[in-house]
C-alpha positions in Angstrom: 33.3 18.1 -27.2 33.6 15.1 -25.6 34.6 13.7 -21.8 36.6 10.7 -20.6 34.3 8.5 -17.8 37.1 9.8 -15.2 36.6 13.6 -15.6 32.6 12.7 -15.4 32.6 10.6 -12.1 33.9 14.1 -10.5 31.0 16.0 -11.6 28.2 13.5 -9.2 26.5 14.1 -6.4 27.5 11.7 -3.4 24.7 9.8 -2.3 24.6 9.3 1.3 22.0 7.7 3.8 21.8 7.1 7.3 21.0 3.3 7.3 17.3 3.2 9.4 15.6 -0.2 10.4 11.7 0.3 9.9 8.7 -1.9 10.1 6.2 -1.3 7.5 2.5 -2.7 7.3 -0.7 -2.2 5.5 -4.5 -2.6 6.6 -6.1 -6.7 7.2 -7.5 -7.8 4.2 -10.8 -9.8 5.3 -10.6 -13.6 4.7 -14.2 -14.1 3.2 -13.9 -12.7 -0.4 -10.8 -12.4 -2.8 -8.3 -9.8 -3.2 -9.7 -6.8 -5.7 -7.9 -3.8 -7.2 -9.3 -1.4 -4.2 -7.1 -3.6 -1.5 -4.3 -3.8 -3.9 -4.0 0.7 -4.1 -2.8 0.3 -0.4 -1.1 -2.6 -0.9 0.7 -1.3 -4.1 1.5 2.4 -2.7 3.2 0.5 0.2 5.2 -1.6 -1.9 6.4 1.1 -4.1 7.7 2.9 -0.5 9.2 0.0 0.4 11.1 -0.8 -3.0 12.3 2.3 -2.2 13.7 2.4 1.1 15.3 -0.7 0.1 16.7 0.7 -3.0 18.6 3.4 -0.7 20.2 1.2 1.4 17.5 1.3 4.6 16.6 -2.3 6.0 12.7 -2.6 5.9 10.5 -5.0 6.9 7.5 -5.3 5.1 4.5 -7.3 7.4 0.8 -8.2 6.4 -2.0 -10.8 7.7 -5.6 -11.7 7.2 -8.2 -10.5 9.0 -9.5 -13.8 10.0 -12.2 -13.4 12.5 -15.6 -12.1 13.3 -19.7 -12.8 12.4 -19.3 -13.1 8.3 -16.4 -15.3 8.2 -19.0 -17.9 10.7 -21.6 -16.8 7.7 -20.0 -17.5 5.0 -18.0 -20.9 6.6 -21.3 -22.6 7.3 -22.8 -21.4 3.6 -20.3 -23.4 2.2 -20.6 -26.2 4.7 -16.9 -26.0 5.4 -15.4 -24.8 9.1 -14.1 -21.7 9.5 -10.8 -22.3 10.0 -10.9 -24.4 6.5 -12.1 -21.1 5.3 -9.6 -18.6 6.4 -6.8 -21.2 4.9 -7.8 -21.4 1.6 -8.5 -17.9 1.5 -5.2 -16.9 2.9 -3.6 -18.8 0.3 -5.4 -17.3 -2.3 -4.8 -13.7 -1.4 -1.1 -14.1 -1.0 -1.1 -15.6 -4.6 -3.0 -12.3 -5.7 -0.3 -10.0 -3.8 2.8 -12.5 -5.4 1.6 -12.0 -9.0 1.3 -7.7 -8.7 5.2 -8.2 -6.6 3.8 -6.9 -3.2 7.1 -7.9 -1.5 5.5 -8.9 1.9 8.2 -10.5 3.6 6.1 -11.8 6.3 2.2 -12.7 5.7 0.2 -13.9 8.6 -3.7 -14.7 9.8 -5.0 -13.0 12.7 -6.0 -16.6 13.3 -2.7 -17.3 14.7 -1.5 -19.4 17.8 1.3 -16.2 18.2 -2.1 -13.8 17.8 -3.8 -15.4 20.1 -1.2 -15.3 23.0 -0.2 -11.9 22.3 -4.4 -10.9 22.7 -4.6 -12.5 25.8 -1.9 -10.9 27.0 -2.6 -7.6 26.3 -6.0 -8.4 27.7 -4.8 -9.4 31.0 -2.5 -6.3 31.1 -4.9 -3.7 30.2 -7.5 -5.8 32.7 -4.7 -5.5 35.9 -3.8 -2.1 34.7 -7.9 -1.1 35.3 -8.4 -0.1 31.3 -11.2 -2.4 31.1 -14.6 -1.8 32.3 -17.8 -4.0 31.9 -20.6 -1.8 31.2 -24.3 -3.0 30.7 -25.2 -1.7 26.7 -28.1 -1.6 24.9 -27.9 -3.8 21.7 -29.3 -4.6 17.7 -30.7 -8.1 18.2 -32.0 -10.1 15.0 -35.3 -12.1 16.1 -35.3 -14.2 12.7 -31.6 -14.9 13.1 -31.1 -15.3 16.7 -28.2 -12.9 17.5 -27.0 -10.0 18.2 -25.5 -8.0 14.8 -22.2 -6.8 14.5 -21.8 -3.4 13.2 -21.0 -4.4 9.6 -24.7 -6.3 9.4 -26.7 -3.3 9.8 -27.5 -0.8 7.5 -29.5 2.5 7.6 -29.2 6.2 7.3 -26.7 7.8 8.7 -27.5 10.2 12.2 -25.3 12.9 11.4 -25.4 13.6 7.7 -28.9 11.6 6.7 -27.1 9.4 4.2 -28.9 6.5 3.3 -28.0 2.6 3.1 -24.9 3.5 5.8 -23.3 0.7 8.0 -23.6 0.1 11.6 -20.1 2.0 12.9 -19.5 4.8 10.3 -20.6 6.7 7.6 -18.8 6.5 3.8 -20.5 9.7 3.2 -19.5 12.2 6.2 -17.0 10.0 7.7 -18.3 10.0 11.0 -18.3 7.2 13.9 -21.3 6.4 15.8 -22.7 3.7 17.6 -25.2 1.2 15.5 -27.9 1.9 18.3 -27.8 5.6 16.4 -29.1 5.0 13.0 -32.2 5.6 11.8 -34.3 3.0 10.6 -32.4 -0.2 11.1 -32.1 -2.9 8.9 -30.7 -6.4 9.1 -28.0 -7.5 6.6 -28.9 -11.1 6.9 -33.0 -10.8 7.4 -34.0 -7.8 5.9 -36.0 -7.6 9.4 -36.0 -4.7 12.0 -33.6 -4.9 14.4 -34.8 -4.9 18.4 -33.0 -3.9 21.1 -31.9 -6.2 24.0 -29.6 -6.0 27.2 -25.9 -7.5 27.3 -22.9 -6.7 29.3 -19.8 -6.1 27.2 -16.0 -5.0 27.5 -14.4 -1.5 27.3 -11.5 -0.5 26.7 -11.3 3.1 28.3 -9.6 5.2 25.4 -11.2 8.3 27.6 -8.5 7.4 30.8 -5.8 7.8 28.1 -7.3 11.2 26.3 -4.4 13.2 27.7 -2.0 11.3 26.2 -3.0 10.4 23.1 -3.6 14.0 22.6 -0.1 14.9 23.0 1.1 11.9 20.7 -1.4 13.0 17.8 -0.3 16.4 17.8 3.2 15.6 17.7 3.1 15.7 14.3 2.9 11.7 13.5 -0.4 12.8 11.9 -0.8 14.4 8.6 -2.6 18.2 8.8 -6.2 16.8 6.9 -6.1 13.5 9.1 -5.4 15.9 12.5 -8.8 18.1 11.1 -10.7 15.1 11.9 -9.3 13.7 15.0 -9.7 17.4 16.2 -13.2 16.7 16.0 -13.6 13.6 17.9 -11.5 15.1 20.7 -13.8 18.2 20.6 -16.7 15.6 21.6 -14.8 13.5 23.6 -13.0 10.2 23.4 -15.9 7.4 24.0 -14.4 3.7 25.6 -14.1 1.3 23.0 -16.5 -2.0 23.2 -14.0 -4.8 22.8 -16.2 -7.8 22.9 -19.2 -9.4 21.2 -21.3 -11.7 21.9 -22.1 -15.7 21.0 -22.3 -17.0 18.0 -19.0 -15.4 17.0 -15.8 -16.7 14.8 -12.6 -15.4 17.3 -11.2 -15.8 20.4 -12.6 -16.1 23.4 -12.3 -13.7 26.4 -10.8 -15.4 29.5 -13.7 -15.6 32.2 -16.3 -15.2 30.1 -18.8 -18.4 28.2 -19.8 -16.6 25.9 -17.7 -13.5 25.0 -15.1 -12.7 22.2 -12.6 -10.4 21.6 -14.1 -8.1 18.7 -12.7 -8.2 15.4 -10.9 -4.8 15.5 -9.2 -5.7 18.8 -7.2 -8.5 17.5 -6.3 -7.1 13.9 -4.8 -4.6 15.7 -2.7 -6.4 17.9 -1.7 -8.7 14.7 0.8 -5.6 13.9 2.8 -7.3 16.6 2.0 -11.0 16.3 2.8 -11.4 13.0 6.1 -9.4 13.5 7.5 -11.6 16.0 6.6 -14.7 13.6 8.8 -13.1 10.9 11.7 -12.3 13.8 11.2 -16.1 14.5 11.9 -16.5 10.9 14.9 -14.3 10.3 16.3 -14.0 13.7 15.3 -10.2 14.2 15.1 -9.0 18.0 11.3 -8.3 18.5 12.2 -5.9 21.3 14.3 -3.8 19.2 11.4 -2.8 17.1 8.5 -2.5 19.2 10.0 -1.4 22.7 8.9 2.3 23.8 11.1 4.9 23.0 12.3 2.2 19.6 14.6 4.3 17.2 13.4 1.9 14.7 11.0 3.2 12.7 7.1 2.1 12.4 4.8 3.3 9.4 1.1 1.9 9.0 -0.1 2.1 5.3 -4.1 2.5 5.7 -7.4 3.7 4.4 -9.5 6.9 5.1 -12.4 4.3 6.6 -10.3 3.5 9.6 -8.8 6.1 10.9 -10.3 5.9 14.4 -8.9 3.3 15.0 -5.3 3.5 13.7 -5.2 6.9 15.7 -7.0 6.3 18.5 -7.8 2.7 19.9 -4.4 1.5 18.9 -1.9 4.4 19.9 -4.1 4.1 23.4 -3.2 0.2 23.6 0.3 0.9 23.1 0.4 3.1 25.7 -1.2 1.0 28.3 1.0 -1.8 27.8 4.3 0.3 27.6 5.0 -0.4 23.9 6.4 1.8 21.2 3.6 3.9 19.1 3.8 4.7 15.1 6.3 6.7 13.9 4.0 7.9 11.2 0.4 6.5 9.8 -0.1 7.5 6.1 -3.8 7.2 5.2 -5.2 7.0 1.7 -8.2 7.7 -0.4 -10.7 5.2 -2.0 -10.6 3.9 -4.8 -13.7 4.8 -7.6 -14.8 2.8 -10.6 -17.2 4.6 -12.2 -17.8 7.2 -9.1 -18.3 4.3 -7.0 -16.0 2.8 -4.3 -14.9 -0.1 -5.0 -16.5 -2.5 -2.5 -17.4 -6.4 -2.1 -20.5 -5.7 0.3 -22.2 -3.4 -2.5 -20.9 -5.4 -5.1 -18.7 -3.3 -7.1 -15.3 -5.2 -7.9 -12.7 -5.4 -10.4 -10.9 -8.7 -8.9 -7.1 -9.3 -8.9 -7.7 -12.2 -10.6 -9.9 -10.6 -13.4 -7.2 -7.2 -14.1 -4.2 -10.0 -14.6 -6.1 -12.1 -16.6 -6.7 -9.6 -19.1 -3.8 -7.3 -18.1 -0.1 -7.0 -16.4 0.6 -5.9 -13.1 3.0 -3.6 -14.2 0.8 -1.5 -15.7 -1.7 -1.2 -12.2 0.8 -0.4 -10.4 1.8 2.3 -13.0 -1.5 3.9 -12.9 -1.8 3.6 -9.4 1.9 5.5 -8.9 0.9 8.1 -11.3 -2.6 8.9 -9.5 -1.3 8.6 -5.6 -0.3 11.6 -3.5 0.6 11.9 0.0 -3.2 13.2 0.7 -6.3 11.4 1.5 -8.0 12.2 -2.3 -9.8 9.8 -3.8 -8.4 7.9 -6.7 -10.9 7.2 -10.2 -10.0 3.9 -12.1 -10.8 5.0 -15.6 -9.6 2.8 -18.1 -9.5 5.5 -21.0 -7.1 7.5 -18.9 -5.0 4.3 -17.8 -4.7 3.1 -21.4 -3.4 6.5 -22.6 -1.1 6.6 -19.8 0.5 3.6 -20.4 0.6 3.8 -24.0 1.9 7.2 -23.9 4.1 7.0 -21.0 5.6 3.5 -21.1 5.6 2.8 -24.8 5.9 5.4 -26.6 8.3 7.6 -24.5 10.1 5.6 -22.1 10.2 2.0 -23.8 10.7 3.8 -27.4 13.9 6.3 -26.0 15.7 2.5 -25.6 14.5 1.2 -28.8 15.2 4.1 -30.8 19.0 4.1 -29.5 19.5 0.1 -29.6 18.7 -0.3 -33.0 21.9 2.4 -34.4 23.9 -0.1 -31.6 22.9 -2.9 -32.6 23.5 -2.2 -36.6 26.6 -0.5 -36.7 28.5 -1.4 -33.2 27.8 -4.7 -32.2 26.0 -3.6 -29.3 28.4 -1.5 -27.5 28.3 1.4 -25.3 30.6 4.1 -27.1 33.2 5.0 -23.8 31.9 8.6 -23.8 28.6 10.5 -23.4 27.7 13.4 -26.1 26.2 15.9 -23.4 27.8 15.5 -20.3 26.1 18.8 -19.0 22.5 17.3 -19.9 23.4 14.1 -18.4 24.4 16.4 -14.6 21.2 17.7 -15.2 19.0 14.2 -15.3 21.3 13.1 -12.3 20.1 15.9 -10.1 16.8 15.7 -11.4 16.9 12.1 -9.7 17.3 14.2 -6.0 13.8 15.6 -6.3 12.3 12.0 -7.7 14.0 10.4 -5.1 12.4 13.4 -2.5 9.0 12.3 -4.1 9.5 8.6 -3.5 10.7 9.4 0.0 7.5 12.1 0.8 4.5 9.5 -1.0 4.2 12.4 -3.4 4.5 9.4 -6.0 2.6 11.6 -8.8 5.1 14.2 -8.8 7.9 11.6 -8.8 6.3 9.9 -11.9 5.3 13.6 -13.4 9.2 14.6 -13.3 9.6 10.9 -14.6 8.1 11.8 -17.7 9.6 14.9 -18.5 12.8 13.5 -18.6 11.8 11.1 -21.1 10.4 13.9 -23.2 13.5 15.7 -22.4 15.3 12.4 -23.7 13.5 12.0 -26.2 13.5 15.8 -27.9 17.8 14.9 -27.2 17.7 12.4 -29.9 15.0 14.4 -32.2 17.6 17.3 -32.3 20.5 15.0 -32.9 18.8 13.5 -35.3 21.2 10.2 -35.5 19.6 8.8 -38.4 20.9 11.5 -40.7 24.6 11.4 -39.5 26.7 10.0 -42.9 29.2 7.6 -42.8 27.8 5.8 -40.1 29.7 2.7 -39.7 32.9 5.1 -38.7 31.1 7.8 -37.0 32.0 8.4 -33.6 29.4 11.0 -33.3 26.5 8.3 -33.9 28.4 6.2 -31.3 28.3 8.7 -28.5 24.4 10.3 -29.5 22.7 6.7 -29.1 25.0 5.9 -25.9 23.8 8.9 -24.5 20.5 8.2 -24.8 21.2 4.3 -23.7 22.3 6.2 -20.2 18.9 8.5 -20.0 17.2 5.5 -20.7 19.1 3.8 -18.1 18.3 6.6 -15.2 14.8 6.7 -16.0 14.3 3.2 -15.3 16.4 3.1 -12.2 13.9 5.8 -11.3 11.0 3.9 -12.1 11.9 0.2 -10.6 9.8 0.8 -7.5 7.0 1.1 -9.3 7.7 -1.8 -12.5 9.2 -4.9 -11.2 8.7 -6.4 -14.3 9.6 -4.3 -16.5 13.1 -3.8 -14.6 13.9 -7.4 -15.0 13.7 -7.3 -18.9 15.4 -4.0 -18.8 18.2 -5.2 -16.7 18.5 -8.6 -19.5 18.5 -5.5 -21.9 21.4 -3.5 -20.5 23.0 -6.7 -19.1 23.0 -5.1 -15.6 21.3 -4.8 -12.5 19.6 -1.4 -11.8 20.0 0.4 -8.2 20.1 3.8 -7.1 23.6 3.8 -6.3 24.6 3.2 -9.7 22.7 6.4 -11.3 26.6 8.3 -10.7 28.2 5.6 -12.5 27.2 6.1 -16.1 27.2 2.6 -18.1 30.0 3.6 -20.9 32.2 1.5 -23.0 29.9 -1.8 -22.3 27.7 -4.3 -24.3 24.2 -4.6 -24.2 21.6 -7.2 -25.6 20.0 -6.7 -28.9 16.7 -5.1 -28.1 13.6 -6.7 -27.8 10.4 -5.2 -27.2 10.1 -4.5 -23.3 6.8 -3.8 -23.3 3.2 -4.0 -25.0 0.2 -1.3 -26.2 -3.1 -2.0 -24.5 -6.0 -1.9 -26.5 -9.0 0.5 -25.3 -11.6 -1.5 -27.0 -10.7 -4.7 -25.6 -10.8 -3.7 -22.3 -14.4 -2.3 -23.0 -14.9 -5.2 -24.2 -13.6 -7.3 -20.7 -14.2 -4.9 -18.0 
C-alpha cells in the first residue's frame, strides 16, 4: 500500500525549541608547538555540540584564543632568535589553519596576547586588589642556579608526594590527579638544566580562593558540575581551599603587574580571563551586547569545553574570580578524558604526537572527527587512538553501510528514472519509526553522549540496509514500468537522507557532497519533510576506504 506526501506530513512529530543564546569555549592551546590530534578531541567534541545547537535553531557563539604567555614561550622565542611576540603570531596563524582544515567553526579566535586581554587583566586586578582578594605573602621558591631564575611549575619534574609517581610536573600529577605545590615533590629536577633546584625567598600575589570557599561551595553543588568531576572537588574542599599565587617572577613573557618591577601576572590568570576578552572582541565584530552574556544572573547560557588536567582551575580559581568581580559564572563545565596513542597520552613535552598536519596529510578530517564522535561520552574516560579500530570503523560504518545504502538506491534511479524521487515512500510505518528514532539521537547530541548518538546511527543504517536486502530491488521484472522499484529505492534515498542529517555535526564534508548528491541542503528541520517526487544527481562516490597498511606504514 502506498501513501500520498499529504497523509504522511500528519503522521511527524513537531519539532519545537526554545531559542537560547549561549557562549561556548574550549581550553588555550599553547602558542609554542603546533596543533596535534590530543588538542583537536576537545576541540572536535565542542564543535560537534555546537553544529548542533546551531542545527536546532539556538544562536551559539563559539570563542577560542591562544595561550600566549609564560617562561617557554621566552624559551623557545629566544632559541629561535625571534621575539616573542613574532612567535605567538606565526603560531597563532598556524593553529587556526589546523582548526579551519578539521571545520572547528570558531567564530571568534583570539591571543591571550591581546591589547582587549590586557585591559580586561588589569582591571580585574585592580578590582579583586580594592575588594582585599589579594594578598602578598613571602613564599619559598624552585630557583635554577645554572639558569638564573626562578622555575615555573611546568619546568620541574619529579615524583609525585601523594601517589610516588615518577617524572611528574611541578603543579599536578597525570597519575593521581592531584594538585600540589612544586616546593612538594621529591627529588627535583630542572627542565632546562637537568640541575637540582634550590630554594630561595620572593614575595608573590594571592588570590584568596579560601575568602570565597563558602560560595563557591554552594555554586559547585548546584549541579553545574558533573557527579565524577564533584568526587574530586569534594576532596579538595575536604582539605581546604589554598589562595592561588597569581604572579611570577622576572624573566617572564606576560603582562606586568601594576606596582611591581618585576612581577607578572601568571599564565593561568590571564587565560582565564581571555574567556571574556576575546568575547567582547567578537561582540566588537558582530555587534553582540557583552553585558548580555556575561552579566551575573545572564540567562544566556555559558558552557566551557575542557580537559581532566585542569579542573582546578575551571572550578575553582575561575568561578571564585567571577564572583569577586560580580560577573556571571558557567552554566555548565563539561570535562573530558585524554587522549592515548599506544597507552600513552598524547603530549608535546614527552614527545608523543600525531600532528594535525601529519593526520591530514595522509588522511581526511572527516574521518577524525568520526572516530572521535564514535569514542566520546559525556564522562571523563580516556579515549585510545587505535588505528586498526578507526580503519574498521570507517570502512564499515561510513562506506559500507552508510555511503553504500545511497549508492545502492541511486544506481536503480539513475538507470531506469532519470534520477527522480518516486512521489511516494514504500514503508511509511518504517519511515515514522527512523523519524522518532532521530528524538533520542538528537537527546544524545544534546547530553555529549555522542557514542550513543553514533551507535543508534548505525543501526539505522543496518536497519536501512536489511530494508533493501528484503526488497530485494534488483530482482523486481519489468523494471522500466515498475512502480514498486520506484518507491523501494526512494525509500531508501529518504533513510539515507535522515541518516546524514543525523550525522552533519559530525561530517562537514561529507554533508556538502551529500547535499550536491540530493541537490538539497540538510537541517534538522527538514527530517519531517520527506524529499519525494524530486531529482537528484547521478551518484558519485561520497567517500573513500582507508587502507590499514598504509597507515602502518605512515603513522
Amino acid at each position: 500500500m502506498y501513501f500520498h506526501i499529504n497523509a504522511i506530513l500528519l503522521l511527524f512529530y513537531n519539532y519545537e525549541y526554545i531559542k537560547k543564546k549561549i557562549l561556548v569555549t574550549c581550553a588555550l592551546p599553547y602558542a609554542n608547538g603546533s596543533i596535534h590530534i590530543g588538542h583537536l578531541l576537545e576541540h572536535i567534541q565542542a564543535d560537534i555540540w555546537v553544529r548542533y545547537k546551531k542545527m536546532i535553531g539556538h544562536e551559539v557563539w563559539f570563542c577560542c584564543a591562544d595561550d600566549s604567555h609564560g617562561t617557554a614561550i621566552m624559551i623557545e622565542s629566544k632559541k629561535s632568535c625571534i621575539s616573542p611576540e613574532s612567535l605567538i603570531s606565526c603560531v597563532s596563524k598556524e593553529h587556526q589553519s589546523d582548526f579551519k582544515k578539521f571545520n572547528i567553526s570558531h567564530d571568534h579566535y583570539s591571543s591571550t596576547n591581546s591589547r582587549i586581554n590586557k585591559n580586561f587583566v588589569k582591571n580585574i586586578y585592580l578590582t579583586l586588589k580594592k575588594n582585599k582578594f589579594i594578598i602578598e605573602n613571602n613564599v619559598e621558591q624552585l630557583y635554577d642556579l645554572k639558569e638564573g631564575m626562578f622555575l615555573p611549575d611546568r619546568f620541574i619534574r619529579g615524583i609525585c608526594p601523594v601517589c610516588y609517581q615518577k617524572d611528574q610536573y611541578g603543579d599536578n600529577c597525570e597519575s593521581c590527579g592531584s594538585i600540589y605545590k612544586a616546593v612538594e615533590l621529591i627529588n627535583p629536577i630542572s627542565n632546562l638544566s637537568l640541575t637540582k633546584p634550590v630554594l630561595r625567598n620572593t614575595v608573590h600575589l594571592f588570590f584568596s580562593l579560601s575568602a570565597l570557599e563558602d560560595k563557591l561551595k554552594k555554586w559547585v553543588f548546584s549541579g553545574v558540575i558533573e557527579q565524577k568531576v564533584l568526587n574530586k572537588l569534594k576532596e579538595w574542599f575536604q582539605f581546604g581551599l589554598k589562595d592561588w599565587d597569581i604572579s611570577r617572577d622576572s624573566p617572564y613573557f606576560g603582562f606586568k603587574i601594576p606596582d611591581f618591577l618585576d612581577k607578572y601576572f601568571y599564565v593561568w590568570f590571564d587565560a582565564l580571563i581571555s574567556y571574556i576578552s576575546s568575547f567582547q572582541e567578537l561582540c566588537q565584530k558582530e555587534q553582540l551586547n557583552f553585558y548580555e552574556f556575561w552579566k551575573e544572573n545572564s540567562n544566556v547560557e555559558l558552557y566551557h569545553f575542557i580537559g581532566k588536567d585542569i579542573i582546578y582551575f575551571h572550578a575553582l580559581f575561575w568561578p571564585a574570580i567571577l564572583e569577586a568581580i560580580n560577573f556571571r559564572k558557567p552554566t555548565k563545565i563539561f570535562v573530558h578524558g585524554y587522549l592515548t596513542y599506544q597507552g600513552i597520552k598524547l603530549s608535546k613535552s614527552r614527545g608523543s604526537i600525531i600532528s594535525a598536519k601529519k593526520w591530514i596529510k595522509y588522511l581526511d578530517s572527516d574521518s577524525l572527527r568520526y572516530y572521535y564522535a564514535s569514542k566520546l561520552s559525556s564522562n571523563m574516560d580516556d579515549i585510545e587512538m587505535n588505528l586498526e579500530e578507526f580503519t574498521k570503523k570507517i570502512n564499515s560504518d561510513i562506506v559500507n553501510k552508510i555511503v553504500n545504502l545511497a549508492a545502492r538506491n541511486a544506481s536503480f534511479l539513475n538507470n531506469f528514472f532519470e534520477n527522480h524521487l518516486s512521489s511516494q515512500l514504500d514503508d511509511i510505518n518504517l519511515y515514522q519509526f527512523f523519524v522518532n528514532s532521530t528524538h533520542a539521537i538528537g537527546r544524545y547530541w544534546e547530553d555529549r553522549k555522542f557514542n550513543l548518538a553514533i551507535r543508534k546511527i548505525i543501526e539505522l543504517s543496518d536497519l536501512a540496509n536489511e530494508y533493501i536486502n528484503n526488497k530485494k530491488p534488483w530482482n523486481i521484472s519489468d523494471i522500466t514500468i515498475n512502480s514498486d522499484l520506484h518507491n523501494i529505492c526512494s525509500t531508501g534515498i529518504n533513510f539515507f537522507r535522515i541518516i546524514i542529517i543525523c550525522i552533519k555535526p559530525v561530517m562537514p564534508d561529507l554533508i556538502k557532497r551529500s547535499e550536491k548528491f540530493l541537490i538539497t541542503k540538510l537541517n534538522w528541520e527538514s527530517i519531517k519533510f520527506p524529499l519525494l517526487n524530486h531529482k537528484i544527481s547521478i551518484f558519485k562516490p561520497l567517500y573513500k576506504r582507508i587502507d590499514f597498511n598504509f597507515l602502518k606504514d605512515h603513522f
